[in-house]
N, C-alpha and C positions, 0 to 999 in steps of 0.2 A: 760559596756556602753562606748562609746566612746569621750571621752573628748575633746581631739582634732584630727588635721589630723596625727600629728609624731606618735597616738596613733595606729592607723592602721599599719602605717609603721613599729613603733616596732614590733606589734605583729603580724602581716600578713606579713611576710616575701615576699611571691608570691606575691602582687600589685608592679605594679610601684607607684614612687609617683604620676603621673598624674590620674591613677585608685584609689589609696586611698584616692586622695584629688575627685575624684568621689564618691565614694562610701561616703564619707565624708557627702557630701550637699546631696546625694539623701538619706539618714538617716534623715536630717532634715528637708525637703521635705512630706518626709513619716510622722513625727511626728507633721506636721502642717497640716497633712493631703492634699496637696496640695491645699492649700488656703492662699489668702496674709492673714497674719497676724493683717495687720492694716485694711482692708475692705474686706474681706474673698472673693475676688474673688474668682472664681475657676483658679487654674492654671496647666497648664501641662508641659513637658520638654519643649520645645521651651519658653513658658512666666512665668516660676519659675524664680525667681533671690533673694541671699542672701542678706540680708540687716544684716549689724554692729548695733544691739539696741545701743552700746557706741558707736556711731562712731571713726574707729581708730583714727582719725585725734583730737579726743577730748580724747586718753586714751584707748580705745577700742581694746580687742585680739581678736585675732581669735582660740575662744574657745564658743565650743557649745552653752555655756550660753547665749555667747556675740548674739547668728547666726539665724536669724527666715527665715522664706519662706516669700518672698516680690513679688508681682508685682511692673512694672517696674514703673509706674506711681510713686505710693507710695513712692519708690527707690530714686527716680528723687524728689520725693517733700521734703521729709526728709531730701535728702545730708547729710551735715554732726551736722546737729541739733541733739542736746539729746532729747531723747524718751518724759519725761517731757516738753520740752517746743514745740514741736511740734504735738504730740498724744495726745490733750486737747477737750474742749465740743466744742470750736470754730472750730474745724476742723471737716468735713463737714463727713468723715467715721468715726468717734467718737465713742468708743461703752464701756462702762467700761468691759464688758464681756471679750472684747479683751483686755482691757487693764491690768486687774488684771493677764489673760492668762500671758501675756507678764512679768510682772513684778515674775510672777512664773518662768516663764519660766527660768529667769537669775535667779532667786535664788537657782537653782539645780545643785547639787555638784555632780560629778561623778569620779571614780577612773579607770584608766587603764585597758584594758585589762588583765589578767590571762599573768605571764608572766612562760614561758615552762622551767624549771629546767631538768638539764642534769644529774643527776645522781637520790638518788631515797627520796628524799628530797619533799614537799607539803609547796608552796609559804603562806604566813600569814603577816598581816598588824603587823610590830612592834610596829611604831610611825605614827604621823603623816606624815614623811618627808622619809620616809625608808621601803623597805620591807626588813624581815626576812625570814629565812628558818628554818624549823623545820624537823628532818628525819622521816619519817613512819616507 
């Protein structure tokens, strides 16, 4: 799965970065089904836009967890408000349905791409912080 955009980069050799930071958002696009997230519009490539659930301006990366599929409305009314104090019963697209989605959504950890070993070696998670190699 793809964690972030360098994630592509590393292991997609052939993207530019402008194509893998594409392929990047239409991943999460696809995985919201193309619907805003906060009022499930329906949306397509012209009115998809990514929205920061942390906004960077408050902490927020740009990693998948952080990344949902926005209309631009929503986009616009959110700024740079945390998810919490603006995606509540007072707001008028309110749905817990979405909201729990959403709070899943960031709580999913994903690891790297498969990274290609040059001799005849088979990649294996050592630690948390490190991969190992092991020969076949």
């Amino acid at each position: 799965m793809i964690h972030c955009e360098n994630d592509l980069l590393l292991n997609l050799i052939s993207l530019t970065p402008k194509n893998a930071r594409y392929e990047f958002r239409q991943r999460i696009f696809k995985d919201w089904h193309w619907e805003c997230a906060y009022c499930s519009k329906p949306l397509d490539e012209n009115t998809a836009t990514i929205d920061h659930i942390v906004p960077k301006f408050k902490g927020g990366h740009n990693i998948r967890a952080n990344m949902c599929c926005c209309c631009s409305q929503c986009n616009k009314e959110k700024a740079s408000t945390l998810l919490e104090d603006w995606y509540t019963e007072r707001n008028n697209n309110y749905c817990e349905k979405r909201f729990v989605r959403l709070k899943s959504w960031m709580e999913q950890k994903f690891y790297p791409l498969q990274i290609l070993p040059t001799d005849n070696s088979i990649p294996c998670i050592a630690n948390d912080v490190s991969i190992g190699w092991v020969s076949s």
